[in-house]
mmJSON file of the N, C-alpha and C atoms, coordinates in Angstrom:
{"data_MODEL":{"atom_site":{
"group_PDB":["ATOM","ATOM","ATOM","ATOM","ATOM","ATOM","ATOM","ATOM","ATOM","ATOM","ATOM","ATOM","ATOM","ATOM","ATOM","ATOM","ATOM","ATOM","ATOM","ATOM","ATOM","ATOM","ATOM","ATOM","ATOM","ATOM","ATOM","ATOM","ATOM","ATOM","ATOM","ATOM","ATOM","ATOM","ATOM","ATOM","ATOM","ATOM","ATOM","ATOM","ATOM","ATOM","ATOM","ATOM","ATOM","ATOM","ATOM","ATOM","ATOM","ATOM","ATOM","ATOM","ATOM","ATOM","ATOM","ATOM","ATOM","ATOM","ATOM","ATOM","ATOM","ATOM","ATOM","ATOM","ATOM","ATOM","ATOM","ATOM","ATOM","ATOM","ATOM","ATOM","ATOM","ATOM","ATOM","ATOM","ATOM","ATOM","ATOM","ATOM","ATOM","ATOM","ATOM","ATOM","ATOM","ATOM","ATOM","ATOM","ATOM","ATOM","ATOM","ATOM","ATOM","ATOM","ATOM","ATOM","ATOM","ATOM","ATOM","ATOM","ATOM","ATOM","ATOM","ATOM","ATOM","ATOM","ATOM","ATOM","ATOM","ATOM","ATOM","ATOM","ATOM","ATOM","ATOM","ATOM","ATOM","ATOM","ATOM","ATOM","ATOM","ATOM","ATOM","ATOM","ATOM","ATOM","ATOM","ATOM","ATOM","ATOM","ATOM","ATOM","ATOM","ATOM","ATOM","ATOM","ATOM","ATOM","ATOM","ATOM","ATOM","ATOM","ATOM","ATOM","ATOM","ATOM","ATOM","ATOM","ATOM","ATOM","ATOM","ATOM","ATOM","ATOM","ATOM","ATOM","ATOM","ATOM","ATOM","ATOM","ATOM","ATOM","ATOM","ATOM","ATOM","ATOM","ATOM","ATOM","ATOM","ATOM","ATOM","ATOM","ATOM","ATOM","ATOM","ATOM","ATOM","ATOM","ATOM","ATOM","ATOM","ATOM","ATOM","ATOM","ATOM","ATOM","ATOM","ATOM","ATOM","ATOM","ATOM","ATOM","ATOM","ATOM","ATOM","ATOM","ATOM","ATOM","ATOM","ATOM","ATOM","ATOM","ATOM","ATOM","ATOM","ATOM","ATOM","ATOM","ATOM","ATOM","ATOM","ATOM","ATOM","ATOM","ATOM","ATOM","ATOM","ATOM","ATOM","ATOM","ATOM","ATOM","ATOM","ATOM","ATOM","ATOM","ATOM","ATOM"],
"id":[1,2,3,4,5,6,7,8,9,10,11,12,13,14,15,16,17,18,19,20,21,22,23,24,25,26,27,28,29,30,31,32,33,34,35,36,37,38,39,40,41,42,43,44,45,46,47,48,49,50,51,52,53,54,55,56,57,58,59,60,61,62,63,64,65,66,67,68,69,70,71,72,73,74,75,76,77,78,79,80,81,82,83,84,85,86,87,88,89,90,91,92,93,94,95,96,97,98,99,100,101,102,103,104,105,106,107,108,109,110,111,112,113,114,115,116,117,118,119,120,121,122,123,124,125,126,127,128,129,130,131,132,133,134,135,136,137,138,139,140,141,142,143,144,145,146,147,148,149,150,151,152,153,154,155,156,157,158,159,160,161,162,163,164,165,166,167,168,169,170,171,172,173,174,175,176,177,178,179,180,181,182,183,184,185,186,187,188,189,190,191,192,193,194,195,196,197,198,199,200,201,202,203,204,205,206,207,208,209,210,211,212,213,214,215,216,217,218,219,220,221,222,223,224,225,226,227,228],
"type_symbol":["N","C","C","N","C","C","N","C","C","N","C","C","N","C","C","N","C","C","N","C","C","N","C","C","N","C","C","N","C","C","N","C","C","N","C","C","N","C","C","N","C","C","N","C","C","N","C","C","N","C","C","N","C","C","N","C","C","N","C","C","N","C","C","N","C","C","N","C","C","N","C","C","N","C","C","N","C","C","N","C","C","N","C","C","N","C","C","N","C","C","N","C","C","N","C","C","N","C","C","N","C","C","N","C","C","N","C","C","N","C","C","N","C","C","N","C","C","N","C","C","N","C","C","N","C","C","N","C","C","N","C","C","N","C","C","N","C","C","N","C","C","N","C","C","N","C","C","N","C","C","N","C","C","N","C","C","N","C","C","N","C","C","N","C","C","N","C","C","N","C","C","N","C","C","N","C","C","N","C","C","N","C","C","N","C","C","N","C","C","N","C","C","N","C","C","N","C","C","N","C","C","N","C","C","N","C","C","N","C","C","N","C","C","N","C","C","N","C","C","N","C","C","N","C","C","N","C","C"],
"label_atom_id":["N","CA","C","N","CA","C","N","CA","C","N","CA","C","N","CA","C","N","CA","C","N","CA","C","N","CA","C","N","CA","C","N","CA","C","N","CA","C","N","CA","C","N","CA","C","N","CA","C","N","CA","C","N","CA","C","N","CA","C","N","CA","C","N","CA","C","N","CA","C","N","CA","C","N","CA","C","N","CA","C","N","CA","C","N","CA","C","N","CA","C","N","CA","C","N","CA","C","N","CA","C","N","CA","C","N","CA","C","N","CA","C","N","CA","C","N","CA","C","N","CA","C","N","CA","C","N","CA","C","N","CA","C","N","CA","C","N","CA","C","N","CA","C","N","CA","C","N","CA","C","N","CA","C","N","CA","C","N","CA","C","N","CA","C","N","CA","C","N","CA","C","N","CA","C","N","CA","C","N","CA","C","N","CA","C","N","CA","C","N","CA","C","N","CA","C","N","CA","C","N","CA","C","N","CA","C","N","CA","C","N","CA","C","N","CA","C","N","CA","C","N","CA","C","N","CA","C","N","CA","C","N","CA","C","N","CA","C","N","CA","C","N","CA","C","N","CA","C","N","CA","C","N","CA","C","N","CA","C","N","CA","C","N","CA","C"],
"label_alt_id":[null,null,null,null,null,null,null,null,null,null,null,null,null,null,null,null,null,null,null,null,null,null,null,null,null,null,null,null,null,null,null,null,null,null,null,null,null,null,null,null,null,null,null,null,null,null,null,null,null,null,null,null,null,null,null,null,null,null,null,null,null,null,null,null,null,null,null,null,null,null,null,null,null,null,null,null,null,null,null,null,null,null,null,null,null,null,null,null,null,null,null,null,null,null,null,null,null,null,null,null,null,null,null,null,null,null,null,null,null,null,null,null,null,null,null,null,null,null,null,null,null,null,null,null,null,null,null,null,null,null,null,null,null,null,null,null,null,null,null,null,null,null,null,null,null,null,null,null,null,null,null,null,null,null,null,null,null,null,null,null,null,null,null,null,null,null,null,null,null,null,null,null,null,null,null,null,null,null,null,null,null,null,null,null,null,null,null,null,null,null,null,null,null,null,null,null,null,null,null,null,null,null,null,null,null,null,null,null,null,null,null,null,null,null,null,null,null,null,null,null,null,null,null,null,null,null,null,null],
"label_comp_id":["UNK","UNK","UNK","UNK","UNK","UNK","UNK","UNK","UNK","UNK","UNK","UNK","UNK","UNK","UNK","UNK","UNK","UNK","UNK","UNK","UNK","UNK","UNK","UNK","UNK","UNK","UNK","UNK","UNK","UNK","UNK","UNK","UNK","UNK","UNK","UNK","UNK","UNK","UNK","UNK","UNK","UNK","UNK","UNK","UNK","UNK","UNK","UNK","UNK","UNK","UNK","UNK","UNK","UNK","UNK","UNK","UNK","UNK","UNK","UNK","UNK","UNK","UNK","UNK","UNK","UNK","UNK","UNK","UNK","UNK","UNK","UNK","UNK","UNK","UNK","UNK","UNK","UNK","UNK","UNK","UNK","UNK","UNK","UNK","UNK","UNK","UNK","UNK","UNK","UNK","UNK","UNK","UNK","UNK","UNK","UNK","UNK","UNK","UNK","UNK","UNK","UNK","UNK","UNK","UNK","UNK","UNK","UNK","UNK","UNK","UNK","UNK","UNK","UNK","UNK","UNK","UNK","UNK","UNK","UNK","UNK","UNK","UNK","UNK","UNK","UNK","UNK","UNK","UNK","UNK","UNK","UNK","UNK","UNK","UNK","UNK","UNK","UNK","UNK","UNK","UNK","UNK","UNK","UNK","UNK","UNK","UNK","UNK","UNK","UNK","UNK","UNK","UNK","UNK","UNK","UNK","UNK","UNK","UNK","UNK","UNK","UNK","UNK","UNK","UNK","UNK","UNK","UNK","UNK","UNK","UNK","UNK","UNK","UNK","UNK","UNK","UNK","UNK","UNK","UNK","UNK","UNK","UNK","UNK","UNK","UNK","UNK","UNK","UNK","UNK","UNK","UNK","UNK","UNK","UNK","UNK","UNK","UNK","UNK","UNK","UNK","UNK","UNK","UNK","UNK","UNK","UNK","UNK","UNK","UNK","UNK","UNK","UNK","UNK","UNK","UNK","UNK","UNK","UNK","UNK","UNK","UNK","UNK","UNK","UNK","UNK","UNK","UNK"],
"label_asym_id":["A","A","A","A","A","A","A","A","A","A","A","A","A","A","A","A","A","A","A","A","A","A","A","A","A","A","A","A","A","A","A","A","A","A","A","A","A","A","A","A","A","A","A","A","A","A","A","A","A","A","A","A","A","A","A","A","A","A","A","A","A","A","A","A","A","A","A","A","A","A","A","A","A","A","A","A","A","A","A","A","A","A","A","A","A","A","A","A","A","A","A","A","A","A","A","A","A","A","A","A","A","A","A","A","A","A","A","A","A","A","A","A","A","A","A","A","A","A","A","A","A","A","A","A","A","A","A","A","A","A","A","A","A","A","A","A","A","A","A","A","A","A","A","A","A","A","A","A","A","A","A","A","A","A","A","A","A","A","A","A","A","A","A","A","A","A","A","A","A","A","A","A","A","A","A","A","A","A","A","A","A","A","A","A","A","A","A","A","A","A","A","A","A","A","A","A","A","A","A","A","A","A","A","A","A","A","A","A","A","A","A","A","A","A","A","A","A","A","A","A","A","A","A","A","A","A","A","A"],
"label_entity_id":["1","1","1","1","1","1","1","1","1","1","1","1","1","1","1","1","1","1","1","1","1","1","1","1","1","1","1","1","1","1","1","1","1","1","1","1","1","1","1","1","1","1","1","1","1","1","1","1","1","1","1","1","1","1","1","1","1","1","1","1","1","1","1","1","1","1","1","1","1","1","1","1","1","1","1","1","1","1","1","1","1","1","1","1","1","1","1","1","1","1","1","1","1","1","1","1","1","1","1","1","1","1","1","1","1","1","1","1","1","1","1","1","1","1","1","1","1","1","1","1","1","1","1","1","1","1","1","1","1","1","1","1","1","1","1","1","1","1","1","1","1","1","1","1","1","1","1","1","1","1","1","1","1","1","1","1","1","1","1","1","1","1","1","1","1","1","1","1","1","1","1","1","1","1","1","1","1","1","1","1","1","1","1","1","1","1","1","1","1","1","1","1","1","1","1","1","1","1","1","1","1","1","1","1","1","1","1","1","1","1","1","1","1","1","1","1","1","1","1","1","1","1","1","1","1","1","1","1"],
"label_seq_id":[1,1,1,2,2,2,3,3,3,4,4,4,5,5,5,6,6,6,7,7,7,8,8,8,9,9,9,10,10,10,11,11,11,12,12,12,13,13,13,14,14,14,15,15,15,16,16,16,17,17,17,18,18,18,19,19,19,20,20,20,21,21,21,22,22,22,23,23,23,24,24,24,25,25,25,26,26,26,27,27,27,28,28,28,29,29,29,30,30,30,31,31,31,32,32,32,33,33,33,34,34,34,35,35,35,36,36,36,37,37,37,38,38,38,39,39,39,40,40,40,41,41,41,42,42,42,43,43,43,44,44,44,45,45,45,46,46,46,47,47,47,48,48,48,49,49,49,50,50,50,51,51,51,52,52,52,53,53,53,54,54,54,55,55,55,56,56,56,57,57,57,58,58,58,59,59,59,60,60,60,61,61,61,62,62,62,63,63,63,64,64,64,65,65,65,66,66,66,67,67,67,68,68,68,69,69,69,70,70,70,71,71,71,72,72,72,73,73,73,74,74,74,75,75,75,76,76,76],
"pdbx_PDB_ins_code":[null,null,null,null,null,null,null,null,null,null,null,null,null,null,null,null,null,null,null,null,null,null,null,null,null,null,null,null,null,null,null,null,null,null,null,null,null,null,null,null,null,null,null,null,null,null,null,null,null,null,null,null,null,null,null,null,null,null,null,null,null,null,null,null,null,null,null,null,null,null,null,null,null,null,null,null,null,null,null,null,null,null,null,null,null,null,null,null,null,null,null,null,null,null,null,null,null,null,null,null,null,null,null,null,null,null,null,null,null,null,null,null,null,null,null,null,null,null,null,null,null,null,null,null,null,null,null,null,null,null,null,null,null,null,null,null,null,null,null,null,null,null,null,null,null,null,null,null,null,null,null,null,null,null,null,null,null,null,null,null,null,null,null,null,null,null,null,null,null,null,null,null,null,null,null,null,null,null,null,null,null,null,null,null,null,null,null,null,null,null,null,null,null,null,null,null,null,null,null,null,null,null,null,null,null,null,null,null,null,null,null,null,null,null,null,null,null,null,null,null,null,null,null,null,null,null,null,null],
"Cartn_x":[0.842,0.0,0.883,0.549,0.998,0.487,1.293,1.352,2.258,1.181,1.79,2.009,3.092,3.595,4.116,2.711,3.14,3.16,4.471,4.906,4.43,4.451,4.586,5.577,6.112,6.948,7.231,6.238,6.071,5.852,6.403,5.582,4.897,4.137,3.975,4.506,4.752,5.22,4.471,3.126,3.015,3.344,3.6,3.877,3.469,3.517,3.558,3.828,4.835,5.348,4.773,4.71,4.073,5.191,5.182,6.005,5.006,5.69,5.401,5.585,4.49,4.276,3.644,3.644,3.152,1.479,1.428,-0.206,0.192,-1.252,-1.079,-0.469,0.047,0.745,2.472,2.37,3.658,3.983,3.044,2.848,3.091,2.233,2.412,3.71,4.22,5.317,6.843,6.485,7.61,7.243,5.857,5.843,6.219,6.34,7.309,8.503,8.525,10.18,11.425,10.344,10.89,10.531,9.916,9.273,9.912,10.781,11.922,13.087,13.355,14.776,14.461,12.941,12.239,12.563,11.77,12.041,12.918,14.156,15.536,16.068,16.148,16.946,15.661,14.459,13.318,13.014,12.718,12.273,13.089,12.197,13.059,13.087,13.884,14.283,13.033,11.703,10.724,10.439,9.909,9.205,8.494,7.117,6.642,6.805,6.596,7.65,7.707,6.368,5.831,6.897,6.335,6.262,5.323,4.378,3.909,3.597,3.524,3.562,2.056,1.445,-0.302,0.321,-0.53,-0.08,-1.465,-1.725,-2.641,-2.539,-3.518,-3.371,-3.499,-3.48,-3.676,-4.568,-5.818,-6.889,-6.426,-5.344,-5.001,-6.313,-6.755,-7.497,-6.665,-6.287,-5.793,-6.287,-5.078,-5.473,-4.573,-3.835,-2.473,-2.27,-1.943,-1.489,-0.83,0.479,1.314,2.323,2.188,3.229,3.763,4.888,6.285,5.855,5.668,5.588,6.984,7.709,8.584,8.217,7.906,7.586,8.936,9.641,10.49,10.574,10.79,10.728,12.189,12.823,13.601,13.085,14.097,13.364,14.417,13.383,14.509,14.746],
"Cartn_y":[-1.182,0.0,1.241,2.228,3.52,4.655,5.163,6.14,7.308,8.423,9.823,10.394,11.414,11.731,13.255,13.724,15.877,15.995,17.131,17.219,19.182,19.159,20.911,20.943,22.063,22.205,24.178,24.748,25.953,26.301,25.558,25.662,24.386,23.8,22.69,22.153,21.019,19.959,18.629,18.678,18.359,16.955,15.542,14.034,14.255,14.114,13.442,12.618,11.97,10.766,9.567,9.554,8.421,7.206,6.283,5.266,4.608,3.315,1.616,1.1,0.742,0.202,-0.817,-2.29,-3.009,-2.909,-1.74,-1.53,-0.661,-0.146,0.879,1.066,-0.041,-0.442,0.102,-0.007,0.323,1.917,2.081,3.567,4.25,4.081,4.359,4.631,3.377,3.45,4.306,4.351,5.169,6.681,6.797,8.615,8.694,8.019,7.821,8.004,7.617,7.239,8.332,9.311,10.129,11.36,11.543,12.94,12.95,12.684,13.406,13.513,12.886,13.682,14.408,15.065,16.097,17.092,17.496,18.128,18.316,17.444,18.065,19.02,18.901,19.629,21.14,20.797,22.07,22.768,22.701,23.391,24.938,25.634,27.056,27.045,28.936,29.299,29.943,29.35,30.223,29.469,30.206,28.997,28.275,28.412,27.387,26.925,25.814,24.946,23.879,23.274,21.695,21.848,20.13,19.534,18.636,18.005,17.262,16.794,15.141,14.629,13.896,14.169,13.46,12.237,11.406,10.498,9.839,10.0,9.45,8.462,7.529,6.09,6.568,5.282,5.428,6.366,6.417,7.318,8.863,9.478,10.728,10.909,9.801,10.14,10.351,11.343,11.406,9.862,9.482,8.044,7.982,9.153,9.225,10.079,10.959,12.33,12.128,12.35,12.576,13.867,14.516,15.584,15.654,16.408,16.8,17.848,18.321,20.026,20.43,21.574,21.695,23.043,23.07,24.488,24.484,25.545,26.368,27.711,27.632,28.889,29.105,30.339,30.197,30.406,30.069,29.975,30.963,31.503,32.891,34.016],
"Cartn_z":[0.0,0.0,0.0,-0.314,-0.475,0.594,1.053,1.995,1.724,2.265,2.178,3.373,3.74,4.915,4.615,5.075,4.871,6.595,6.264,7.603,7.467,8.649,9.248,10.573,9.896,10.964,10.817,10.456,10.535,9.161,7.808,6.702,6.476,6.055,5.464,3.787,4.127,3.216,2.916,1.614,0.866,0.438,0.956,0.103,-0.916,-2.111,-3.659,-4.098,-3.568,-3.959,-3.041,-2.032,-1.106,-1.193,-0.041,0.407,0.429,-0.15,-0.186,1.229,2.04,3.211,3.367,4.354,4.33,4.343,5.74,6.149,7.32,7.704,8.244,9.567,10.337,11.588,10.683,9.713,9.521,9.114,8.233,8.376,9.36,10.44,11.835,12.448,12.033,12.574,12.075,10.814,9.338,9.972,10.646,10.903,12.677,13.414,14.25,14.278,13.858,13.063,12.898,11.744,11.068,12.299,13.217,13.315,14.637,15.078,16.177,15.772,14.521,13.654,12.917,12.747,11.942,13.035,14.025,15.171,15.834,16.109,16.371,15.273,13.941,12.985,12.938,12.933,12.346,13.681,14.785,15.603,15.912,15.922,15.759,17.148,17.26,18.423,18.524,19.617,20.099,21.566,22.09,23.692,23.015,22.019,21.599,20.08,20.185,18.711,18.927,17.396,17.405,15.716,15.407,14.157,14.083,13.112,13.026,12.013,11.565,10.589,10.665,9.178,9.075,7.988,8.467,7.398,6.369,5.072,4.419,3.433,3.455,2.518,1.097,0.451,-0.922,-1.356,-1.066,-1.303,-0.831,-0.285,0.074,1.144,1.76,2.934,4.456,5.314,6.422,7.475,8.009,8.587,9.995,10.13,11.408,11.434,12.58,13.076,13.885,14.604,15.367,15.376,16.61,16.709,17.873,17.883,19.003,19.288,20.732,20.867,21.724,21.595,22.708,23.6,24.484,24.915,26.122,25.767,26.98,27.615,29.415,29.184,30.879,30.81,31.47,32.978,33.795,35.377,36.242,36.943,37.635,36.762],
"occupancy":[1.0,1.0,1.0,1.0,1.0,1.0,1.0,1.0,1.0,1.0,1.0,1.0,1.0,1.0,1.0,1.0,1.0,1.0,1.0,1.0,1.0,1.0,1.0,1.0,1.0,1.0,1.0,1.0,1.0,1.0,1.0,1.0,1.0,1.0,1.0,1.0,1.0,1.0,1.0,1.0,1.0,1.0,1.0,1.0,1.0,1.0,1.0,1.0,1.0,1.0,1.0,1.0,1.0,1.0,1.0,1.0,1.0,1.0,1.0,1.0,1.0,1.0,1.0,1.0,1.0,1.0,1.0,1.0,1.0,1.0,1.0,1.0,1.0,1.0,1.0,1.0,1.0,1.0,1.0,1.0,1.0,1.0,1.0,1.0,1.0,1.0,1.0,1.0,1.0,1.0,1.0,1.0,1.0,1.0,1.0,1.0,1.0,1.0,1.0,1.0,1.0,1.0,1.0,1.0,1.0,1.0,1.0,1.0,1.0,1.0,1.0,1.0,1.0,1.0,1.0,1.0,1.0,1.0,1.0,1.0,1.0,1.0,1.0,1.0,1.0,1.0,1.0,1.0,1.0,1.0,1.0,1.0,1.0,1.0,1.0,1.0,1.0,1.0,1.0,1.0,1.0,1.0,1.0,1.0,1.0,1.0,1.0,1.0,1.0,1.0,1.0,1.0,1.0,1.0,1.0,1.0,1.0,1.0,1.0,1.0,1.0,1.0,1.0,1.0,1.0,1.0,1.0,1.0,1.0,1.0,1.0,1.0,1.0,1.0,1.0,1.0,1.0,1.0,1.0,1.0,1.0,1.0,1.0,1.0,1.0,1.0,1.0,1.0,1.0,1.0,1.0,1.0,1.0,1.0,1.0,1.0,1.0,1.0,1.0,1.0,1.0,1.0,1.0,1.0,1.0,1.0,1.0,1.0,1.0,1.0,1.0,1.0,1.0,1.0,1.0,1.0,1.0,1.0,1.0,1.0,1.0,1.0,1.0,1.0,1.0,1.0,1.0,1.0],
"B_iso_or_equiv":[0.0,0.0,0.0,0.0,0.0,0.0,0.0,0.0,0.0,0.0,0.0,0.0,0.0,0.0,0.0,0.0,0.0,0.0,0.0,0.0,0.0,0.0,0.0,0.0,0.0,0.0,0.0,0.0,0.0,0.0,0.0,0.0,0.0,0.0,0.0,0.0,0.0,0.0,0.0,0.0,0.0,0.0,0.0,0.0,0.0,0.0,0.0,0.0,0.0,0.0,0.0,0.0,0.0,0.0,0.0,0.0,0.0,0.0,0.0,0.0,0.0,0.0,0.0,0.0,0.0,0.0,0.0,0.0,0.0,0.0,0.0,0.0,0.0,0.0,0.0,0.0,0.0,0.0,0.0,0.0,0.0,0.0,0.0,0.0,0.0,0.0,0.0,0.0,0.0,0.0,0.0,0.0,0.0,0.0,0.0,0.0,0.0,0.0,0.0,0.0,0.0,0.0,0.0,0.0,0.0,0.0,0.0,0.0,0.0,0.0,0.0,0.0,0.0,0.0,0.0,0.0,0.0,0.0,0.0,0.0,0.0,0.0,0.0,0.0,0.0,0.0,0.0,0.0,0.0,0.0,0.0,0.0,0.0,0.0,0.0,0.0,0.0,0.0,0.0,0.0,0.0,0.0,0.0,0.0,0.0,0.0,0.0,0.0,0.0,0.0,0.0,0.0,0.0,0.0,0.0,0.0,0.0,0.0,0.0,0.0,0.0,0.0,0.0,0.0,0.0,0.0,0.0,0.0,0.0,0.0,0.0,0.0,0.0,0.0,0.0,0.0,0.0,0.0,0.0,0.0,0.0,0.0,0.0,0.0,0.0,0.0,0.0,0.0,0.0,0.0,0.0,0.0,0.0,0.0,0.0,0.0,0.0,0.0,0.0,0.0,0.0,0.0,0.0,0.0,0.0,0.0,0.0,0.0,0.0,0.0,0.0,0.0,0.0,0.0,0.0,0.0,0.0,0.0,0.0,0.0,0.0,0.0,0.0,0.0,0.0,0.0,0.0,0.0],
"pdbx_formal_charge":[null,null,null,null,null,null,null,null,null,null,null,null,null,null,null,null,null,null,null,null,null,null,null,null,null,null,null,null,null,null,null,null,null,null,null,null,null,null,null,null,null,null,null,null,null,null,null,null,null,null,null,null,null,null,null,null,null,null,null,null,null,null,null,null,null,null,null,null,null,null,null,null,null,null,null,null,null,null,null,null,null,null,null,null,null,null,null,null,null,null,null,null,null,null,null,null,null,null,null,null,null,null,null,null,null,null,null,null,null,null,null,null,null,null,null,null,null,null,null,null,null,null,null,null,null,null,null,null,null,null,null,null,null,null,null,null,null,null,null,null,null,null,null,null,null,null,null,null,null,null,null,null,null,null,null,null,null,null,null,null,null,null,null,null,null,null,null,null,null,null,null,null,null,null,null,null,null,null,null,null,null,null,null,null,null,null,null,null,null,null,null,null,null,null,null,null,null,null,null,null,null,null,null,null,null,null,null,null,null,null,null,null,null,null,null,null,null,null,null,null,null,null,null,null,null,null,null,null],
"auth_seq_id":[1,1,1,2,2,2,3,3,3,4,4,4,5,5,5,6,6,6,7,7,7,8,8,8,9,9,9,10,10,10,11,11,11,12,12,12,13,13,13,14,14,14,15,15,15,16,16,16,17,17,17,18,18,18,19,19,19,20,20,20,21,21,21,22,22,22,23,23,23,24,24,24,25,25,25,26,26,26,27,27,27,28,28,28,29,29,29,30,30,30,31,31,31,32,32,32,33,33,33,34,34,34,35,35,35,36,36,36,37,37,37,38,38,38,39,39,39,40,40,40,41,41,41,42,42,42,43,43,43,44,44,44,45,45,45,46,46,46,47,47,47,48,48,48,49,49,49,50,50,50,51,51,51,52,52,52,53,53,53,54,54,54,55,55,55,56,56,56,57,57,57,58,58,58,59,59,59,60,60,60,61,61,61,62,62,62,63,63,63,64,64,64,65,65,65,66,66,66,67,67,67,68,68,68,69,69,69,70,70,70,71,71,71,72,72,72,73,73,73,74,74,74,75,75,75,76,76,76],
"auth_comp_id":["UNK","UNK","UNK","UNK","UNK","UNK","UNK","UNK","UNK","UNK","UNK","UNK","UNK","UNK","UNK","UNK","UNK","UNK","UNK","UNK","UNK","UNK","UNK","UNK","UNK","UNK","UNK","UNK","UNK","UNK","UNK","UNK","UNK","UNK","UNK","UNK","UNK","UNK","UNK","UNK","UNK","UNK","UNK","UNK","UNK","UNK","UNK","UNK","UNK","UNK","UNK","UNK","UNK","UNK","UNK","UNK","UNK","UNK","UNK","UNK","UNK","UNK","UNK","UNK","UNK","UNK","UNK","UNK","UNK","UNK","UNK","UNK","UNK","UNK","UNK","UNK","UNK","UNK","UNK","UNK","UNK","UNK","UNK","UNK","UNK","UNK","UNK","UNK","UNK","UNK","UNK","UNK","UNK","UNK","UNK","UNK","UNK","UNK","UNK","UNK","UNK","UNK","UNK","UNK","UNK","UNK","UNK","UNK","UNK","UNK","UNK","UNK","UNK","UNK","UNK","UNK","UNK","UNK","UNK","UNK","UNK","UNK","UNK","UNK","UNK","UNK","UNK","UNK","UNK","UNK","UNK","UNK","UNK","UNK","UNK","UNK","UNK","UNK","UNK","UNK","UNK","UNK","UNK","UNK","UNK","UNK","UNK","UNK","UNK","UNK","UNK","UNK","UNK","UNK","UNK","UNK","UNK","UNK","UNK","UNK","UNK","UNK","UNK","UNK","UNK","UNK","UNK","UNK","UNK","UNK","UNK","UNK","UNK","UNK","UNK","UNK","UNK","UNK","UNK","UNK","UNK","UNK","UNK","UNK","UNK","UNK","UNK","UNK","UNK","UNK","UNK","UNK","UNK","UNK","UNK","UNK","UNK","UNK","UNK","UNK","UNK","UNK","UNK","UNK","UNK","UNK","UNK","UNK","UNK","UNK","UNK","UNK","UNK","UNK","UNK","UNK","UNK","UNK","UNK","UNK","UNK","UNK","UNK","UNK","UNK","UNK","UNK","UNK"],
"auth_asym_id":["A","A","A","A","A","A","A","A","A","A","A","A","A","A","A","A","A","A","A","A","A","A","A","A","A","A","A","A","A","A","A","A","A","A","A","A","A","A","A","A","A","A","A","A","A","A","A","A","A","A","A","A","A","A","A","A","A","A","A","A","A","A","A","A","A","A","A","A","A","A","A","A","A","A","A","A","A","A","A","A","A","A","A","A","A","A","A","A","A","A","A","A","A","A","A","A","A","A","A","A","A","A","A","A","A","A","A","A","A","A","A","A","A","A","A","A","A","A","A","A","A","A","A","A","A","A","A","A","A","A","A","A","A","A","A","A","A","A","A","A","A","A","A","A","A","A","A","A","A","A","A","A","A","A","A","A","A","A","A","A","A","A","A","A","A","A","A","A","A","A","A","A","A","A","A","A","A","A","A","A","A","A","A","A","A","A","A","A","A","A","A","A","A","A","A","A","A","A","A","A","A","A","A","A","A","A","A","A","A","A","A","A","A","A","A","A","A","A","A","A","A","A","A","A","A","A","A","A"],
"auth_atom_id":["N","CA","C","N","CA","C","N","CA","C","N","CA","C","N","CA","C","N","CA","C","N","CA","C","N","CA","C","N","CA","C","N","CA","C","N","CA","C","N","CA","C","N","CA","C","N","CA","C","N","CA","C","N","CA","C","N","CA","C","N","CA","C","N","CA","C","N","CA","C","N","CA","C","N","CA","C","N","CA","C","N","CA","C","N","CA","C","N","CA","C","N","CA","C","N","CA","C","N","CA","C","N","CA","C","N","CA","C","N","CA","C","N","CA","C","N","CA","C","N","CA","C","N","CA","C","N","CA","C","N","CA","C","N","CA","C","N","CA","C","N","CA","C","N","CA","C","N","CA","C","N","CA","C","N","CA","C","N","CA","C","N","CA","C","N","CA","C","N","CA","C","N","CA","C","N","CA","C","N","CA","C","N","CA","C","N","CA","C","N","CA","C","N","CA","C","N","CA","C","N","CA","C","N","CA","C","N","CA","C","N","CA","C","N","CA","C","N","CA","C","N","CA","C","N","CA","C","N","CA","C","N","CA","C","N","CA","C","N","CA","C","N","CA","C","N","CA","C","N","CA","C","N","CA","C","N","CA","C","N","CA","C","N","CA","C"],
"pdbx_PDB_model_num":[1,1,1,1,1,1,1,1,1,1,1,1,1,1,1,1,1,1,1,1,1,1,1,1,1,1,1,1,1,1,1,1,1,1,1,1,1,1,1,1,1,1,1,1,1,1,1,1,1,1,1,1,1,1,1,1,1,1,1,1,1,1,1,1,1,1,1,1,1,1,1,1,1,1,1,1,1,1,1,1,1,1,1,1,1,1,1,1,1,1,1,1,1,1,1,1,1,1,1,1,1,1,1,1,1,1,1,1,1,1,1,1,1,1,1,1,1,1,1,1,1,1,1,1,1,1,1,1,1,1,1,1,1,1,1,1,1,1,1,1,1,1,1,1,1,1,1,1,1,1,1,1,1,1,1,1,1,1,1,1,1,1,1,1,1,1,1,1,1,1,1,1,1,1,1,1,1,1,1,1,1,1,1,1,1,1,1,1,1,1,1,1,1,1,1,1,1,1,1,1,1,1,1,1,1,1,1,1,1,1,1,1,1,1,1,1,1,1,1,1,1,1,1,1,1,1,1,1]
}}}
């Protein structure tokens, strides 16, 4: 099956191409995967600052959402 994986991480990014996956346990797992080495390299310098990756099947129907938020703030 085919899976698409648009990420945001303050712009959004669009799949077109889609990945060959067994099923959707794996999907699942490919946007896992990818979306805390998305968020270490993309997260800007703000207190608040997500990424998140939707993931949709063959049909470009949304089927998975997962996101990272980081909120910081200094103390004292």
């Amino acid at each position: 099956m085919r899976f698409y994986f648009d990420v945001k991480n303050g712009t959004f990014s669009r799949d077109d191409t889609g990945t060959e996956l067994v099923d959707r346990a794996a999907a699942r797992a490919e946007a896992l995967a990818v979306l805390a080495p998305i968020a270490g390299e993309a997260l800007p310098d703000h207190q608040f600052s997500s990424v998140s990756v939707t993931v949709r099947d063959c049909d470009h129907r949304p089927i998975f959402h997962a996101s990272l938020a980081l909120v910081e703030d200094w103390i004292g």
